[in-house]
Every structure is written in structure tokens, then in C-alpha cells.
Gaussian input, Z-matrix of N, CA and C with variables (Angstrom, degrees):
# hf/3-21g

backbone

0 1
 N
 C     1     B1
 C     2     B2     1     A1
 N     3     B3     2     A2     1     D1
 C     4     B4     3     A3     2     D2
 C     5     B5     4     A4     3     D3
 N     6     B6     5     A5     4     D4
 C     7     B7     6     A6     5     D5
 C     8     B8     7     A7     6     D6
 N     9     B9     8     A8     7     D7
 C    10    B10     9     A9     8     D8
 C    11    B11    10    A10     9     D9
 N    12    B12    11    A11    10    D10
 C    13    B13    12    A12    11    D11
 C    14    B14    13    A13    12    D12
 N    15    B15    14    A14    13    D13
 C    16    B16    15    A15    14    D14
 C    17    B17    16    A16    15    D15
 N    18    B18    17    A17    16    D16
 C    19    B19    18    A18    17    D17
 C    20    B20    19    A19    18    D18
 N    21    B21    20    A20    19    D19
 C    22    B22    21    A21    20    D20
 C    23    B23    22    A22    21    D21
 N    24    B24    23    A23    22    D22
 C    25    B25    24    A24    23    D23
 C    26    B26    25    A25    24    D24
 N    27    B27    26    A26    25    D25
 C    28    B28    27    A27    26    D26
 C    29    B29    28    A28    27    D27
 N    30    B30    29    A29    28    D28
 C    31    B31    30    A30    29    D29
 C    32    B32    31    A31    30    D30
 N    33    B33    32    A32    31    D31
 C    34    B34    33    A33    32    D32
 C    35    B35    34    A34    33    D33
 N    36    B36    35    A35    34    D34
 C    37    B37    36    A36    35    D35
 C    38    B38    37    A37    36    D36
 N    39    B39    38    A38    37    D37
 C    40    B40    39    A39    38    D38
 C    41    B41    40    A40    39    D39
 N    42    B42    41    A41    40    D40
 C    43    B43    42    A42    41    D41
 C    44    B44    43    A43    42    D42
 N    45    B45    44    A44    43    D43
 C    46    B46    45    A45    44    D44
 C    47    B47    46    A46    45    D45
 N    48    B48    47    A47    46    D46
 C    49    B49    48    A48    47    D47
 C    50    B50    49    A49    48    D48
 N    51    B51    50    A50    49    D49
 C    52    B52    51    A51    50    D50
 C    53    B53    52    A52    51    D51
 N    54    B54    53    A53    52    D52
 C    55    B55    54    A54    53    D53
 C    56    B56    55    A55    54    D54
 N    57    B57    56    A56    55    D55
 C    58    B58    57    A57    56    D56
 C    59    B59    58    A58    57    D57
 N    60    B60    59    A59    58    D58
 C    61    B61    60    A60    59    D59
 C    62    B62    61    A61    60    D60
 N    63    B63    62    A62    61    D61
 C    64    B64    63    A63    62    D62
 C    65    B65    64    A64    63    D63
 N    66    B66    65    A65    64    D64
 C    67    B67    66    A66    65    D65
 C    68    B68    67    A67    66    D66
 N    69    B69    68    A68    67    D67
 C    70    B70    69    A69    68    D68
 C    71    B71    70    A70    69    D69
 N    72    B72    71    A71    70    D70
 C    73    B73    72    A72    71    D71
 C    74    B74    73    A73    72    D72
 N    75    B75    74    A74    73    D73
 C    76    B76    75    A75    74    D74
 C    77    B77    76    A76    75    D75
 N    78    B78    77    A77    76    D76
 C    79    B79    78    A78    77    D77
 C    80    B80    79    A79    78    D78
 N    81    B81    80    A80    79    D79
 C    82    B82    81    A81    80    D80
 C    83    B83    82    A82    81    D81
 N    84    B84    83    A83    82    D82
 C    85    B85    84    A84    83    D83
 C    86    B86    85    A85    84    D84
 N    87    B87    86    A86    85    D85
 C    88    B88    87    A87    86    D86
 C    89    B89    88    A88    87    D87
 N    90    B90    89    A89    88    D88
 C    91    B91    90    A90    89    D89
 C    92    B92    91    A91    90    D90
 N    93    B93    92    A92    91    D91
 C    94    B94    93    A93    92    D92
 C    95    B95    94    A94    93    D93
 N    96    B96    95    A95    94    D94
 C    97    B97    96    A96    95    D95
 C    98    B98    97    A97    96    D96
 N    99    B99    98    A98    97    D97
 C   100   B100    99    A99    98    D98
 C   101   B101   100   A100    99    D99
 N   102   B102   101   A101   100   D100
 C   103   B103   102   A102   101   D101
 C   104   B104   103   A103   102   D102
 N   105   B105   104   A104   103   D103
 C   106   B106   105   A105   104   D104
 C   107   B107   106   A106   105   D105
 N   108   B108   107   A107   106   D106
 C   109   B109   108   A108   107   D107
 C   110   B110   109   A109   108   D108
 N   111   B111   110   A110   109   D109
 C   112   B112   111   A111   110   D110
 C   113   B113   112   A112   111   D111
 N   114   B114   113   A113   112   D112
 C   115   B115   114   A114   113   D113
 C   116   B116   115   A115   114   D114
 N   117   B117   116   A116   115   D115
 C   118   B118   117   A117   116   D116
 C   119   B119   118   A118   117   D117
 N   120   B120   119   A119   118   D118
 C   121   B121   120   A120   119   D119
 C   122   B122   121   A121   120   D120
 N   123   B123   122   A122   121   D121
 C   124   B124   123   A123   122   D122
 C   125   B125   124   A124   123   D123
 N   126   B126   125   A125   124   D124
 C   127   B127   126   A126   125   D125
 C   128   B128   127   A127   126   D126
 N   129   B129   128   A128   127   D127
 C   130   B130   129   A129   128   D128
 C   131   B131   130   A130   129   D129
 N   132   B132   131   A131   130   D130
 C   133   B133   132   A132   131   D131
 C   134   B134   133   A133   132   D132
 N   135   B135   134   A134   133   D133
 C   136   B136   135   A135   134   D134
 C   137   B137   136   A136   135   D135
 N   138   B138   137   A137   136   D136
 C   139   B139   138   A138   137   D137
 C   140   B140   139   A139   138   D138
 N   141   B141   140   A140   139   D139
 C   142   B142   141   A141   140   D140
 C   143   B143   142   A142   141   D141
 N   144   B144   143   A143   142   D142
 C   145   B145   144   A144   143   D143
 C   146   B146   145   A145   144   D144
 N   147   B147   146   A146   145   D145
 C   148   B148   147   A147   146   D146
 C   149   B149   148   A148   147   D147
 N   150   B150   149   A149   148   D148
 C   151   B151   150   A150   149   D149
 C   152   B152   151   A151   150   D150
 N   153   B153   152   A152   151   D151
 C   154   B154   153   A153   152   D152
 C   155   B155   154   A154   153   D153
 N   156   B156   155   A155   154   D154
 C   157   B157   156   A156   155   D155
 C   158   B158   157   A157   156   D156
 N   159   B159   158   A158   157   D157
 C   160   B160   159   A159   158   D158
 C   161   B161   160   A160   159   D159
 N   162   B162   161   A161   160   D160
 C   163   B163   162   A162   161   D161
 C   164   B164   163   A163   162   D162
 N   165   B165   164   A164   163   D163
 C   166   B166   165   A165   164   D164
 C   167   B167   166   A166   165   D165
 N   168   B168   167   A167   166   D166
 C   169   B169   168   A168   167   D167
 C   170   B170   169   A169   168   D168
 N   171   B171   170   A170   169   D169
 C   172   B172   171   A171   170   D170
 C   173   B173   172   A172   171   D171
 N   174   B174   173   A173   172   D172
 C   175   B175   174   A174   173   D173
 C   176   B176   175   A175   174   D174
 N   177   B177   176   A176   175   D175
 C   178   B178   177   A177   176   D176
 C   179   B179   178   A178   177   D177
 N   180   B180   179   A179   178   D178
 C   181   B181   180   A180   179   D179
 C   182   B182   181   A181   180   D180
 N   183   B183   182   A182   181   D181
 C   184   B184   183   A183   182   D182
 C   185   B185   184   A184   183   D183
 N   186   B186   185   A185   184   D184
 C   187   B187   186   A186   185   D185
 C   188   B188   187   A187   186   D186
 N   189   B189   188   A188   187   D187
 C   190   B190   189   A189   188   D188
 C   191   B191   190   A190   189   D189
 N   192   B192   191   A191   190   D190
 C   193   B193   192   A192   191   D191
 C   194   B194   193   A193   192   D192
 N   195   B195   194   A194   193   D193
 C   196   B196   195   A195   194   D194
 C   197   B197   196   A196   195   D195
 N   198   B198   197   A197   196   D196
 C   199   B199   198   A198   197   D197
 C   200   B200   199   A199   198   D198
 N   201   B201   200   A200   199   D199
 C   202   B202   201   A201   200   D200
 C   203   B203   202   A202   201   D201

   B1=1.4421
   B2=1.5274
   B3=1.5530
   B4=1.4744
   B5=1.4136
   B6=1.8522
   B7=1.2919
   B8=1.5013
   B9=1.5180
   B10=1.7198
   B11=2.1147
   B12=1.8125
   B13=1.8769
   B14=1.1569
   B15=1.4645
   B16=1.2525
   B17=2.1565
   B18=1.3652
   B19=1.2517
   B20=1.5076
   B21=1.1352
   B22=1.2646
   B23=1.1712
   B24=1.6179
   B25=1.7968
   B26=1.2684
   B27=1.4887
   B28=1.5780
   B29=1.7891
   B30=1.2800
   B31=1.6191
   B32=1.5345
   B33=1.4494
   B34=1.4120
   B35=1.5561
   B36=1.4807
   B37=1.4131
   B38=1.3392
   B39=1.4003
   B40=1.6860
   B41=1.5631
   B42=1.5984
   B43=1.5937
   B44=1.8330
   B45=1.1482
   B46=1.3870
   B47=1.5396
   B48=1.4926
   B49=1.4523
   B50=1.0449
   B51=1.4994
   B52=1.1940
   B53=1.5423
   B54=1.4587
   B55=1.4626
   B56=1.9273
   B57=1.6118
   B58=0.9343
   B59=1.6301
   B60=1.3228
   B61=1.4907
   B62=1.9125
   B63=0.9612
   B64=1.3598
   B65=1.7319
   B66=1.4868
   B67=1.4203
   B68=1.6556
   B69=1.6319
   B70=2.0099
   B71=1.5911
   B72=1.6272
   B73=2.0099
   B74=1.8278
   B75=1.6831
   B76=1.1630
   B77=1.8941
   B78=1.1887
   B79=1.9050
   B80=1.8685
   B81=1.7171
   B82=1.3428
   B83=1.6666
   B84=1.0378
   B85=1.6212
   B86=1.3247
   B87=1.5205
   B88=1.4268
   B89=1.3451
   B90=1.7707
   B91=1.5804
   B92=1.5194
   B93=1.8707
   B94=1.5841
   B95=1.7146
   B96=1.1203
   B97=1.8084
   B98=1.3852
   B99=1.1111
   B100=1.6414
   B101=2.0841
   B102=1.5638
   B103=1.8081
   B104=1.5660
   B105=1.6356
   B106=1.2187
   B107=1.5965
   B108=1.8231
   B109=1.4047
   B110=1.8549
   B111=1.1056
   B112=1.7367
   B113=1.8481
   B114=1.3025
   B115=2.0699
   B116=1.3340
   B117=1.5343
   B118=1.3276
   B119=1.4269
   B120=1.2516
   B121=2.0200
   B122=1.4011
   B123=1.7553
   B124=0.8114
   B125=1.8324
   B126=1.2662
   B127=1.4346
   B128=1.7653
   B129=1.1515
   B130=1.9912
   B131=1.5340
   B132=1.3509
   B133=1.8760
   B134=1.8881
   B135=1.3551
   B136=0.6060
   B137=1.9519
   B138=2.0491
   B139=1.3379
   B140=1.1977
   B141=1.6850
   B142=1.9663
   B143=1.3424
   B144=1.3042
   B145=1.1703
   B146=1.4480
   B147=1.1556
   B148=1.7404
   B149=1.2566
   B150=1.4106
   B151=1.1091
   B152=2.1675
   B153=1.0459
   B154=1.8207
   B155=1.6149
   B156=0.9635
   B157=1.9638
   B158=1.3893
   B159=0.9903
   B160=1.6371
   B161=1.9653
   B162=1.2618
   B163=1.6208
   B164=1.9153
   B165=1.5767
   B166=1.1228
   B167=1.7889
   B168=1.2640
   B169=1.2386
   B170=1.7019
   B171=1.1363
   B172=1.8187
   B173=1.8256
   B174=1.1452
   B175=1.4714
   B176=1.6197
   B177=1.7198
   B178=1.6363
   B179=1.0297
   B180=1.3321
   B181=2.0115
   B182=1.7923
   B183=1.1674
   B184=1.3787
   B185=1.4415
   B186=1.5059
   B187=1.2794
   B188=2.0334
   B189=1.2535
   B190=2.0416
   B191=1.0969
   B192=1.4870
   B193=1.2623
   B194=1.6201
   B195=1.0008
   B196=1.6028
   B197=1.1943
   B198=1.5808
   B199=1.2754
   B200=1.6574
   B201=1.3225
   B202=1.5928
   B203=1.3872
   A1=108.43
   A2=123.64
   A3=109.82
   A4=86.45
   A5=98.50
   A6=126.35
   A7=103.99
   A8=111.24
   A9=132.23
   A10=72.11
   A11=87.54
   A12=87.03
   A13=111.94
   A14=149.80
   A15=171.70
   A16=81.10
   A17=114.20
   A18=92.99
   A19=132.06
   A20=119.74
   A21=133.30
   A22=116.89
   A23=110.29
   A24=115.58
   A25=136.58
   A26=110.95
   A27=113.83
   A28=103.69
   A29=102.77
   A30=108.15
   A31=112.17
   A32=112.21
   A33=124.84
   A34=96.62
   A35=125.72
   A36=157.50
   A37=94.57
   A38=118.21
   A39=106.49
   A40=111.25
   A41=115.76
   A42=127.55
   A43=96.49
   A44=122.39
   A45=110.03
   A46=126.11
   A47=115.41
   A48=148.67
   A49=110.45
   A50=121.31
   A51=130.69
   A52=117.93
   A53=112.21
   A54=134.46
   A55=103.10
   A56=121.35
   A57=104.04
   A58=141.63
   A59=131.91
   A60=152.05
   A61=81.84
   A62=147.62
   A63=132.91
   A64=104.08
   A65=107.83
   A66=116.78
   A67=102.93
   A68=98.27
   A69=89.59
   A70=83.70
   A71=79.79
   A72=94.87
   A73=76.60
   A74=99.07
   A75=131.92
   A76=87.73
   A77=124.35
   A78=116.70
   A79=97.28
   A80=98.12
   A81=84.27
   A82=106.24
   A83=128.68
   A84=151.98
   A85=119.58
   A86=106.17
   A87=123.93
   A88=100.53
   A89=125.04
   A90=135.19
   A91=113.07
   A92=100.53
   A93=88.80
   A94=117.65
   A95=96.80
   A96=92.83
   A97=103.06
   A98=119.19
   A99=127.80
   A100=114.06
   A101=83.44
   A102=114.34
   A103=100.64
   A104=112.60
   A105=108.54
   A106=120.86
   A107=112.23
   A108=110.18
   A109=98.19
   A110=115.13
   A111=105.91
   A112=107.48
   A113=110.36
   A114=86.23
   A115=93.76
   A116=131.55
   A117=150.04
   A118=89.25
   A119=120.09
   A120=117.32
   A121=111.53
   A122=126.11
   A123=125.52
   A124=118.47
   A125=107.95
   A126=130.58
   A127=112.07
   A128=96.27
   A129=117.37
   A130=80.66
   A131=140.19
   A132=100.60
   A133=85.53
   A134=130.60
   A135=114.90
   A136=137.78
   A137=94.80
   A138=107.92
   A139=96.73
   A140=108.65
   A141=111.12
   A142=98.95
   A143=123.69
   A144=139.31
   A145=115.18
   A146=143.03
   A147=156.91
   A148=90.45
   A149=160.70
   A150=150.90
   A151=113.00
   A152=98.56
   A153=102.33
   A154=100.32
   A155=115.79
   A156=129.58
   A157=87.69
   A158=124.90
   A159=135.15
   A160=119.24
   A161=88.97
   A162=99.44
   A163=96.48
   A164=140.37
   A165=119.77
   A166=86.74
   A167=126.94
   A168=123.24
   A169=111.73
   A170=95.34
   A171=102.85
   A172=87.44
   A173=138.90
   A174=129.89
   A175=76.96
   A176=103.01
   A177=125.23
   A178=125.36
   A179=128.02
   A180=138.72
   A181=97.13
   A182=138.51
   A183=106.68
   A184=101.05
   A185=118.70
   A186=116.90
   A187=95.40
   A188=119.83
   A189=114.81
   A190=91.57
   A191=104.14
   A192=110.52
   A193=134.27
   A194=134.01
   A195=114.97
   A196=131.69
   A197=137.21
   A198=98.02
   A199=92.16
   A200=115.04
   A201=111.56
   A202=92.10
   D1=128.12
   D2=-174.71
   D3=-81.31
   D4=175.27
   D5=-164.80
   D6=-88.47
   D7=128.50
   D8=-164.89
   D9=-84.97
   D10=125.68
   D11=166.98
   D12=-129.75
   D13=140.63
   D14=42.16
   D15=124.62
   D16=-74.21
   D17=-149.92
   D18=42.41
   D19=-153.74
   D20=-158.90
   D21=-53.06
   D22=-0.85
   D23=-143.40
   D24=89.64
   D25=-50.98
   D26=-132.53
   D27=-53.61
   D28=-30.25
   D29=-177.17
   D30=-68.97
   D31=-42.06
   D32=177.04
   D33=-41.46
   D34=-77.32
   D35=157.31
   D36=-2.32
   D37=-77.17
   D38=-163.16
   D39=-72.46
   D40=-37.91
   D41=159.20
   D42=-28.82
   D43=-64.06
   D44=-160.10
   D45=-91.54
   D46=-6.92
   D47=114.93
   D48=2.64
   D49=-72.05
   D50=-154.10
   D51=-103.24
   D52=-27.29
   D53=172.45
   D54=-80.64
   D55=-4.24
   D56=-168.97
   D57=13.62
   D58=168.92
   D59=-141.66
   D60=-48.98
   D61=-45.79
   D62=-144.42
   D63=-100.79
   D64=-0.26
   D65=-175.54
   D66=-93.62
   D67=159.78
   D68=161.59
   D69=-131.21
   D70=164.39
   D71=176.11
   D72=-144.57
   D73=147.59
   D74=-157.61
   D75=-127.97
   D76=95.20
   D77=173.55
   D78=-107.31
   D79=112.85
   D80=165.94
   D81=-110.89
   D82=177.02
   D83=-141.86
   D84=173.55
   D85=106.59
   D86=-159.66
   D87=-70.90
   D88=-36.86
   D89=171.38
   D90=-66.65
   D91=110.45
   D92=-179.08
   D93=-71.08
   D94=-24.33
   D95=174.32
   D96=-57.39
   D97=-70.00
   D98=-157.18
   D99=-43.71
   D100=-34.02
   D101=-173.65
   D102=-66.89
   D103=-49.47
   D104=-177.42
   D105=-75.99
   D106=-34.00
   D107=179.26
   D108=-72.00
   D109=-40.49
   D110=178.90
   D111=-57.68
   D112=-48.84
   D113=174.85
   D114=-102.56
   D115=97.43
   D116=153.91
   D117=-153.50
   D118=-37.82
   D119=-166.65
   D120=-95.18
   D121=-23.04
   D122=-179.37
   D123=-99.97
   D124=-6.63
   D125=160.12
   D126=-65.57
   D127=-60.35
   D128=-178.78
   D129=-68.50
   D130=-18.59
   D131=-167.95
   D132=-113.78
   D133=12.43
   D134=175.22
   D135=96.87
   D136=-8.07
   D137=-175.89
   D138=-81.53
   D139=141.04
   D140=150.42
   D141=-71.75
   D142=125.42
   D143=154.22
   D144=-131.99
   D145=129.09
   D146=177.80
   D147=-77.70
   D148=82.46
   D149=165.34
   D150=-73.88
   D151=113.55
   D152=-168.00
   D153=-102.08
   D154=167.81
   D155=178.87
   D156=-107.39
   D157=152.85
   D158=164.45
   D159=126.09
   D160=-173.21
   D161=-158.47
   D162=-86.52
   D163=96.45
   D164=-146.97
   D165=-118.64
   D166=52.87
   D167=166.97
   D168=-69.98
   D169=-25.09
   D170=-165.92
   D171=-115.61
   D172=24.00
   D173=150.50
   D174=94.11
   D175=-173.29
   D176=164.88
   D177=-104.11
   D178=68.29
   D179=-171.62
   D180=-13.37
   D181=-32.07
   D182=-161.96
   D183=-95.32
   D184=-22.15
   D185=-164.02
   D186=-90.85
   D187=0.34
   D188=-174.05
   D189=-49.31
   D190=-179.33
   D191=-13.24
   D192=-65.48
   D193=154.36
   D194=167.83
   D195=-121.65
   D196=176.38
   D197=173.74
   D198=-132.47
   D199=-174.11
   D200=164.99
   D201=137.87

């Protein structure tokens, strides 16, 4: 299965939506532009999201466990 990546957010966004204030969501995004406009939009709308730069096929080891 290729690796679901951070982009724009919007998925990050509803992921943390739904995990509300006591949840974390970890969005990584191999594109550093894309990484930075996705946590600049999801900050301004208000999601916690950890947004990371990197290769996130295998999740972000500091933020596990994960699942997917």
C-alpha cells in the first residue's frame, strides 16, 4: 500500500476532529513546502496536528505507536 502523506492536511484535520483535544495525530509529508503550508492551515483552523518532513511509510518512531 503506498504511504497516505500529510499534504494539505485536510485528512490530518478531520483525523484530529475526531480524536478531539485529548488525541495527537502525527501528519508526516515528504514535501517540505507542502508540510509547511499543511501546519500553517491547520494551526489557523485550529487542528493539533504534529505535522513532520520525512518518508512516513513506517509512521514517525517518536510520535508510536501507530497504526495503518
Amino acid at each position: 500500500m503506498p504511504p497516505c502523506r500529510t499534504g494539505a492536511g485536510w485528512n490530518a484535520a478531520l483525523i484530529a476532529h475526531r480524536t478531539g483535544l485529548t488525541g495527537h495525530v502525527t501528519g508526516v509529508e515528504a514535501d517540505p513546502t507542502l508540510a509547511a503550508g499543511a501546519a500553517e492551515t491547520l494551526a489557523r483552523a485550529g487542528a493539533h496536528v504534529d505535522v513532520r518532513v520525512g518518508d512516513g511509510a513506517l509512521g514517525w518512531a517518536p510520535n508510536a505507536p501507530t497504526t495503518g
